[in-house]
VOSE-669356 format. One line per 3 residues: number of its first residue (from 1); their letters; for each residue x, y, z of N, C-alpha, C, O, CB. Coordinates in steps of 0.2 Angstrom, whole numbers, plus 2048, in hexadecimal, padded with zeros to 3 digits. Glycine has a CB too. Layout:
NUM) A) X:Y:Z:X:Y:Z:X:Y:Z:X:Y:Z:X:Y:Z  ...
//
This chain:
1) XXX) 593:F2B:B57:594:F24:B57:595:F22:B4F:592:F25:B4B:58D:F20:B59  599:F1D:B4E:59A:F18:B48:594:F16:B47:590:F17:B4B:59F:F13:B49  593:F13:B41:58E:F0D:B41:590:F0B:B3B:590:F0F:B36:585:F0F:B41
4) XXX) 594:F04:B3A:595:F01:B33:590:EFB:B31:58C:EF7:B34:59E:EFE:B32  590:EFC:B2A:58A:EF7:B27:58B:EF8:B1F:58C:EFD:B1C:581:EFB:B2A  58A:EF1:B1C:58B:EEF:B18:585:EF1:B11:57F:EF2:B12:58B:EE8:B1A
7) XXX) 589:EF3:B0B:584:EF7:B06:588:EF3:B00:58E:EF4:AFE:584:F01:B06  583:EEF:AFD:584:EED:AF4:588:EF2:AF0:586:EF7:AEF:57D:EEC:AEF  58D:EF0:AED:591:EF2:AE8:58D:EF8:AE2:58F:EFC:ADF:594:EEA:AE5
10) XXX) 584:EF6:AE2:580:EF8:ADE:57D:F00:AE0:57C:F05:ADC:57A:EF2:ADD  57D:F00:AE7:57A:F07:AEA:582:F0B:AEF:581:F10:AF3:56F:F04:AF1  588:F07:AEF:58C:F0B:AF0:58F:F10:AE8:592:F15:AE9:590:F06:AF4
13) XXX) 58F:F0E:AE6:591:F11:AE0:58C:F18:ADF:58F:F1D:ADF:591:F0D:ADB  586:F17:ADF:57F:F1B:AE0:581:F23:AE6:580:F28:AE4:579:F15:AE5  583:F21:AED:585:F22:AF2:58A:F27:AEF:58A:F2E:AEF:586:F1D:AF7
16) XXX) 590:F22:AED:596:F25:AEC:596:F2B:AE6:599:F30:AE7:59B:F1F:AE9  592:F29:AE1:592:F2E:ADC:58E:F36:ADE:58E:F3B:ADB:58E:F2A:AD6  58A:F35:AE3:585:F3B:AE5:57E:F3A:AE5:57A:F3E:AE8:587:F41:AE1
19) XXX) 57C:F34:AE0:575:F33:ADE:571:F31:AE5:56D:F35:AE7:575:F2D:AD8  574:F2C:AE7:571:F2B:AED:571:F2D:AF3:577:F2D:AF6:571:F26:AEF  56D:F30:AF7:56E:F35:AFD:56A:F31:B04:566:F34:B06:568:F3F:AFA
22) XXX) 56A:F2B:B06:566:F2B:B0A:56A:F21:B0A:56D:F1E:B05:55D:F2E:B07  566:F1D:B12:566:F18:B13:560:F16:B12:55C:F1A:B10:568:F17:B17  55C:F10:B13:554:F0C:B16:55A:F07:B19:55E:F04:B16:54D:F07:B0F
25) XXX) 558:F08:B1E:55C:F02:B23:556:EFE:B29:553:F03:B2C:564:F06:B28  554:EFA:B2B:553:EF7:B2F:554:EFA:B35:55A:EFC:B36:554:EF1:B2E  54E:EFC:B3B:551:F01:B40:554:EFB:B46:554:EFC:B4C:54C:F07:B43
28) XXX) 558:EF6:B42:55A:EF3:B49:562:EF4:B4D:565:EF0:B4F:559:EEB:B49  563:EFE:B4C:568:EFE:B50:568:F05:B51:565:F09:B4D:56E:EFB:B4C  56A:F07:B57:568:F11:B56:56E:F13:B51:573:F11:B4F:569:F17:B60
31) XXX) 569:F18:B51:56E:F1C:B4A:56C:F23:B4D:569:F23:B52:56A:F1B:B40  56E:F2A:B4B:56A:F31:B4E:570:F36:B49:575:F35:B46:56C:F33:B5A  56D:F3A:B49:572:F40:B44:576:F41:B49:576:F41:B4F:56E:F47:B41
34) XXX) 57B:F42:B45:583:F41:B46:587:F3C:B45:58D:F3C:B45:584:F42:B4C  582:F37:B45:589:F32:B47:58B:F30:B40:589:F34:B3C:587:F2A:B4B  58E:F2B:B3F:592:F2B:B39:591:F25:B35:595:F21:B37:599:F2B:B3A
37) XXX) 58D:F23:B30:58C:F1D:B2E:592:F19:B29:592:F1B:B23:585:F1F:B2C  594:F17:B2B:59C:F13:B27:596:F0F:B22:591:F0E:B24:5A3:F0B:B2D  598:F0D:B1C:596:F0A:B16:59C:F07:B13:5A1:F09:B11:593:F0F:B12
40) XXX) 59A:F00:B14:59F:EFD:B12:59E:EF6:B0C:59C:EF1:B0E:5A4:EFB:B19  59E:EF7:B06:59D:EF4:B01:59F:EEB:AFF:5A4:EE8:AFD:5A1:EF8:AFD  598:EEA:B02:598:EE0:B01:594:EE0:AFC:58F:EE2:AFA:594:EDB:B08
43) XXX) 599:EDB:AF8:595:ED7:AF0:594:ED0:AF4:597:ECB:AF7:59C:ED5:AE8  58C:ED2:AF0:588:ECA:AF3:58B:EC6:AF1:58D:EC1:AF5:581:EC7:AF2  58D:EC5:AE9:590:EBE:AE6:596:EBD:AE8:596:EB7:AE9:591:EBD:ADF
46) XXX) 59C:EC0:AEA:5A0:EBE:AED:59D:EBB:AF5:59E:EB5:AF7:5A4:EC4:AEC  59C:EC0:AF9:59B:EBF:AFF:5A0:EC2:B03:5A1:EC1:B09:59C:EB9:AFF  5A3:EC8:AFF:5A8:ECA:B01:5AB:ED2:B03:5AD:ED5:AFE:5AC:EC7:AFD
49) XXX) 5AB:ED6:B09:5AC:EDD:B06:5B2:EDF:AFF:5B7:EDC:AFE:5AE:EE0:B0B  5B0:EE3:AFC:5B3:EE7:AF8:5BB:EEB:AF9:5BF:EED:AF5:5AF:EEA:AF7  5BA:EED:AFF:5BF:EF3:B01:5BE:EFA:B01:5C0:EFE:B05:5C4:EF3:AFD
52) XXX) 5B7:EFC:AFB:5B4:F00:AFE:5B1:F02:B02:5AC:EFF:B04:5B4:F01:AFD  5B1:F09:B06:5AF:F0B:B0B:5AD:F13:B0A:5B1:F17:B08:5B3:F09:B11  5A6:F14:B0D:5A4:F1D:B0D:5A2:F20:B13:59F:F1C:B16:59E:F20:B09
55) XXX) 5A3:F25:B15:5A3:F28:B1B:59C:F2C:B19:59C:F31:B15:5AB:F2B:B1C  596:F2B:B1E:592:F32:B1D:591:F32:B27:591:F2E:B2C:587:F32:B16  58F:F3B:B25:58E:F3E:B29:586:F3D:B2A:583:F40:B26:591:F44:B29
58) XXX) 582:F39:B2E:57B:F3A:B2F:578:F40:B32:57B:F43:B37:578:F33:B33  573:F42:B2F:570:F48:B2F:568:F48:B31:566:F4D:B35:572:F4A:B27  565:F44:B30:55E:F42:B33:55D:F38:B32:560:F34:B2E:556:F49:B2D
61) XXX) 559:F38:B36:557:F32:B39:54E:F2F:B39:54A:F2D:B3E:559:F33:B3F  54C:F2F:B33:546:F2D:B35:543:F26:B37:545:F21:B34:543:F2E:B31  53F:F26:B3B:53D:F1D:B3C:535:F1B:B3B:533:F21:B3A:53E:F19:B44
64) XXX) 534:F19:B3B:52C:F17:B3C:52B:F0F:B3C:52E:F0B:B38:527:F1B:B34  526:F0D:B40:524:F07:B43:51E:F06:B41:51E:F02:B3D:524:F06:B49  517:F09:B44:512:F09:B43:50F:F12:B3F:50C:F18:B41:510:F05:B4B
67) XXX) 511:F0D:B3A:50F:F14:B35:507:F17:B34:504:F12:B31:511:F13:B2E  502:F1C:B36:4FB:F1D:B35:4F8:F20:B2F:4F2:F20:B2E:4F8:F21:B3B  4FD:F24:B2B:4FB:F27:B24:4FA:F23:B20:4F8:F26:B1B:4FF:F2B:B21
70) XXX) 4FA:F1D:B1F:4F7:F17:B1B:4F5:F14:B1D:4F7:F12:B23:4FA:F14:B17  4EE:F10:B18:4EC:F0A:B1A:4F1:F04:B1C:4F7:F05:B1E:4E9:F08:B16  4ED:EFD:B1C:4F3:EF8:B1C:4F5:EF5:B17:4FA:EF2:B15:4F3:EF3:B20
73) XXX) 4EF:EF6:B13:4ED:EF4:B0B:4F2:EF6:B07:4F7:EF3:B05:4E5:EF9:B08  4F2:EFD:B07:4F6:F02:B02:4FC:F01:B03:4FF:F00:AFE:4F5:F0A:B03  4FF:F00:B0B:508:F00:B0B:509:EF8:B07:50D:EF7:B03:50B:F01:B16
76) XXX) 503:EF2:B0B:505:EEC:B05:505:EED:AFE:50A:EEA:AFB:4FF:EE7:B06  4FF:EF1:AFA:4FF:EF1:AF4:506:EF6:AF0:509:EF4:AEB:4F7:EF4:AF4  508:EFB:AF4:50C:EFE:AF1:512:EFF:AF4:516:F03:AF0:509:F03:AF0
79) XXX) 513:EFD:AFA:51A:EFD:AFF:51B:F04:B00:516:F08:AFF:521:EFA:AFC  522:F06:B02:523:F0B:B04:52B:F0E:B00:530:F0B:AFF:521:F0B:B0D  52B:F13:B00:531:F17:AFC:534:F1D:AFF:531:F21:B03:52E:F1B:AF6
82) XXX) 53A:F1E:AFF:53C:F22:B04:540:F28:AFC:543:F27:AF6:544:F1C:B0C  53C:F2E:AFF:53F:F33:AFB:545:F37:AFC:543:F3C:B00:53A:F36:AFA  54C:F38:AFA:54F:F3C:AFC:54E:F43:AF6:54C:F42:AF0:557:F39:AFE
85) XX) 551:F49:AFA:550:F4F:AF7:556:F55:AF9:559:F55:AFF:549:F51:AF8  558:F59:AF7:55E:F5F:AFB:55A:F66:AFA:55C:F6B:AFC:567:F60:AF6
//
């Protein structure tokens, strides 16, 4: 499956350059390894896509809803961070 979806001019460049390896997206659409996440570059101040566009291949999928390794305290006090690694 496709899945296109809109990424700031600020973390496509990130993506594009190699630095960034990874999405945080809201899980309100199925996603699953394999499918092909289109990235396509909207500047908020404009309001307008860019023209650019990146193609990744998705490779794993994590979700979590009702997380139990933290308190409720801690995830409020300190939120949560998504680590990528190769």
């Amino acid at each position: 499956m496709r899945i296109e979806k809109k990424i700031w001019p600020e973390f496509f460049q990130k993506v594009l350059d190699g630095e960034k390896t990874y999405e945080l997206r809201l899980a309100d659409f199925p996603c699953k390894a394999g499918d092909v996440l289109v990235l396509r570059e909207w500047d908020p101040a404009t309001k307008a896509y860019t023209g650019r566009v990146l193609e990744k291949k998705v490779t794993y999928v994590g979700k979590t809803k009702n997380q139990t390794f933290w308190s409720k305290e801690d995830v409020e006090k300190h939120g949560f961070q998504i680590i990528a690694f190769t």
